[in-house]
C-alpha positions in Angstrom: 0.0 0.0 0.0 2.8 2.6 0.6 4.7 1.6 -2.6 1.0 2.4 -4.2 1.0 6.1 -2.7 4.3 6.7 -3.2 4.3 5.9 -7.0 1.1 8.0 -7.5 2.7 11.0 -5.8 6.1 10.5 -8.4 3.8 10.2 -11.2 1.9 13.4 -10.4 4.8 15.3 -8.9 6.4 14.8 -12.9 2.8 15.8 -14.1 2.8 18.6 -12.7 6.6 19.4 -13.6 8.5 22.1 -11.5 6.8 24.6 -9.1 3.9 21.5 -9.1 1.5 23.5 -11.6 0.0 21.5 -13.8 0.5 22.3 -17.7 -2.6 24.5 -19.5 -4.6 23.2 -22.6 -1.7 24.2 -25.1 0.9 22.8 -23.0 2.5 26.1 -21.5 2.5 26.5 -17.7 1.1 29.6 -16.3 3.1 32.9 -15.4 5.7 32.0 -18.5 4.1 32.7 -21.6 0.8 31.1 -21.1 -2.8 32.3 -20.4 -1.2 34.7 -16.4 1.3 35.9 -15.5 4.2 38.1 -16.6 4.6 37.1 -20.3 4.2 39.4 -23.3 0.5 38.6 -23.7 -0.1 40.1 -20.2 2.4 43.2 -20.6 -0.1 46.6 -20.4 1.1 48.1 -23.8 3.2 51.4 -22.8 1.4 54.6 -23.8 2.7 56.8 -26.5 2.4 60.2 -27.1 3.4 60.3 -30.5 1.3 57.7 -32.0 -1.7 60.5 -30.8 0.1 63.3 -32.2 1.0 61.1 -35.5 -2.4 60.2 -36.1 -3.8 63.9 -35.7 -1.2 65.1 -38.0 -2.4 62.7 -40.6 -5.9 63.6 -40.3 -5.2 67.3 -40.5 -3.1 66.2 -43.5 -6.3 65.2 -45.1 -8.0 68.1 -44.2 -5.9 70.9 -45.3 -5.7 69.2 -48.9 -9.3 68.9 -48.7 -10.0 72.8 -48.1 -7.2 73.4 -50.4 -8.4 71.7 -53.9 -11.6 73.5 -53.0 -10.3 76.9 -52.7 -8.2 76.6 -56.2 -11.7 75.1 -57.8 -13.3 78.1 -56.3 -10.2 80.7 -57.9 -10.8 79.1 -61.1 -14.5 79.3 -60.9 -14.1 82.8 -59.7 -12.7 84.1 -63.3 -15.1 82.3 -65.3 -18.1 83.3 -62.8 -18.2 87.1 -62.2 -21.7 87.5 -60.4 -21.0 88.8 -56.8 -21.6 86.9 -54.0 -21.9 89.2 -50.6 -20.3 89.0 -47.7 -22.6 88.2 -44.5 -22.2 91.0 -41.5 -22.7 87.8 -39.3 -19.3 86.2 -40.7 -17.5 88.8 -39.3 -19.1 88.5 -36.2 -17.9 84.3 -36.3 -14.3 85.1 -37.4 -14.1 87.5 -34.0 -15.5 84.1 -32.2 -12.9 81.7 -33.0 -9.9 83.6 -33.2 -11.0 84.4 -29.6 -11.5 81.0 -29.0 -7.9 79.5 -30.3 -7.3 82.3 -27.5 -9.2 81.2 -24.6 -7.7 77.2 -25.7 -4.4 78.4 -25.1 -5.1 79.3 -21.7 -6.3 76.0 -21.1 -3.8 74.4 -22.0 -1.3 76.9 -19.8 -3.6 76.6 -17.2 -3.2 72.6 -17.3 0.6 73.3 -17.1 0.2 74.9 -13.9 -1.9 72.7 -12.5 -4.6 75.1 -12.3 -7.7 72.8 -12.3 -10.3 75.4 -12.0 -8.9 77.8 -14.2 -8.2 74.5 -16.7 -12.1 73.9 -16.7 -13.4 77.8 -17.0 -10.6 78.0 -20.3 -12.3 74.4 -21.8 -15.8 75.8 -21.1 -14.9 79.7 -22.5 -13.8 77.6 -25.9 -16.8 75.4 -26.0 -18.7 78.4 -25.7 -17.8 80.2 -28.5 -17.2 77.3 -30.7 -21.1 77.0 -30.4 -21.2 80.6 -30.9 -19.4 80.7 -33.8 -21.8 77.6 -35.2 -24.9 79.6 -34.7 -23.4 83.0 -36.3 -22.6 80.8 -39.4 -26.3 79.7 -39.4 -26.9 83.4 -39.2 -24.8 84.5 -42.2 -26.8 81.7 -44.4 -29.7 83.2 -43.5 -28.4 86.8 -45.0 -27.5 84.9 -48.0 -30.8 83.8 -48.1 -32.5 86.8 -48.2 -30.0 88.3 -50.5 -30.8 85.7 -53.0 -27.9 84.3 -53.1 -28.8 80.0 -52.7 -27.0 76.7 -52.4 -27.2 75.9 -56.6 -27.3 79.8 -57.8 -23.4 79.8 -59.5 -20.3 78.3 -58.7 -19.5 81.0 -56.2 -22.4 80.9 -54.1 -22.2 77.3 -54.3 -18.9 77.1 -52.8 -19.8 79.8 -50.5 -21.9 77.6 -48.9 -20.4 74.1 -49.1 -17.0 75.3 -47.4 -18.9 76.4 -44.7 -20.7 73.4 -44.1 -17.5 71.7 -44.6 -16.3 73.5 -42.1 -19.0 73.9 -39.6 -18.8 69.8 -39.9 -15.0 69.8 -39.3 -15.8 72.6 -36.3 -18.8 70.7 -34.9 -16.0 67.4 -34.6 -14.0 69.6 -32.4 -16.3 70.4 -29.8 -16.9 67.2 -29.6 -13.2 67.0 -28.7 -13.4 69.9 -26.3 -16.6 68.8 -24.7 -14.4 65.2 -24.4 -11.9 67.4 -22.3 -14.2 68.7 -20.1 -15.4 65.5 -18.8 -12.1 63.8 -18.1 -11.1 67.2 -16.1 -14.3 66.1 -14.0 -13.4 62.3 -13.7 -12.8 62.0 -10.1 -9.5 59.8 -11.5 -8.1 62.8 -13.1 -4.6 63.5 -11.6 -3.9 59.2 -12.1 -3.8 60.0 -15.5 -1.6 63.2 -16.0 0.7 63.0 -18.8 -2.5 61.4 -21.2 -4.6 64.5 -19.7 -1.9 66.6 -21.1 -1.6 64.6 -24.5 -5.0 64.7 -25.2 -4.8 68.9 -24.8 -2.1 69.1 -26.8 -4.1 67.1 -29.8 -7.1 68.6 -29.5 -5.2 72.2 -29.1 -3.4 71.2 -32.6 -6.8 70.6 -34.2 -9.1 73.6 -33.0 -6.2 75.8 -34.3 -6.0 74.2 -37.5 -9.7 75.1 -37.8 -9.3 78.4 -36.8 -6.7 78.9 -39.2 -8.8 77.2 -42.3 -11.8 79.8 -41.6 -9.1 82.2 -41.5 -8.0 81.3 -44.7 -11.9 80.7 -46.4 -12.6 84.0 -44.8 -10.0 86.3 -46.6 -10.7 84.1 -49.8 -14.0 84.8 -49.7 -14.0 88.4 -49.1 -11.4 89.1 -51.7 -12.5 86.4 -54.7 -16.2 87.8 -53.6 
């Protein structure tokens, strides 16, 4: 009887190899590179900075050459086209909005540096602010079109006069969605756990409301002088 028990505990002591764990459906033991443990398939992968930055670079990319073909199809149209389109009053009123806005982001973003939490969420909520502002005084300027006469399928000029500003309402409307996205991780109660991805995230969102500012900036002075 004890040459019994002693053979059974040889045979499952070698079963279950070293450290007595016995081997996993594939045949790999746990904690090496099995289903636990500290093997690559349970390694947290590191984050990275640049692979945000990288990706919003490549969608602004996109973006700019967008904004760009229209503007030369709108030069060209321009010369062949010469019935005036009029500048809105109200357009003026929405270029004052975001340039004040690419403003009121930056001190966000400084106020984030300095660890100014408050002052952090009064900047994000200032931007989203006038982003929406700026939205509705777009709205506003199509309706002086409107009454002017001046529609969606008039001539090329109007047309483009109103589908780059759609475009770039739509483009706008993405990045308060981003801002708005900001404001509720500054009011996760997990906030300073995640500091350097809290800054990350300003920095990318920062890179894209600027590049919008800049394109209206750009469709605005094209607009009034090819008008």
């Amino acid at each position: 009887m004890a040459t019994m028990v002693t053979s059974t505990k040889r045979a499952t002591d070698k079963g279950m190899g070293s450290g007595g764990r016995f081997p996993g459906p594939n045949g790999k033991k746990p904690g090496g590179n099995g289903f636990h443990g500290g093997g690559s398939d349970g390694k947290k992968r590191k984050f990275s900075p640049w692979s945000y930055r990288i990706t919003m670079w490549m969608v602004l990319a996109a973006i700019v050459m967008m904004f760009g073909a229209l503007s030369v199809a709108y030069v060209m149209a321009s010369e062949e086209q010469r019935t005036p389109v009029p500048m809105p009053r109200m357009f003026f009123l929405s270029t004052g909005l975001i340039l004040v806005s690419s403003a009121t982001f930056h001190q966000a973003k400084k106020s984030l540096q300095e660890d100014r939490g408050r002052a952090h969420l009064r900047w994000l909520l200032a931007t989203l602010g006038l982003g929406i502002g700026f939205l509705l005084s777009q709205l506003a300027g199509w309706r002086e079109l409107a009454r002017a006469g001046v529609y969606f399928s008039g001539h090329p000029r109007s047309t483009f006069f109103y589908l780059a500003t759609a475009l770039h309402g739509g483009h706008l409307l993405g990045g308060i969605g981003l801002v708005f996205y900001l404001v509720i991780r500054r009011l996760r109660p997990l906030w300073q756990l995640s500091g350097e991805k809290n800054m990350t995230w300003t920095r990318v969102v920062g890179l894209y409301w600027h590049t919008m500012d800049g394109i209206w900036i750009w469709l605005f002075v094209l607009l009034l002088i090819f008008k």
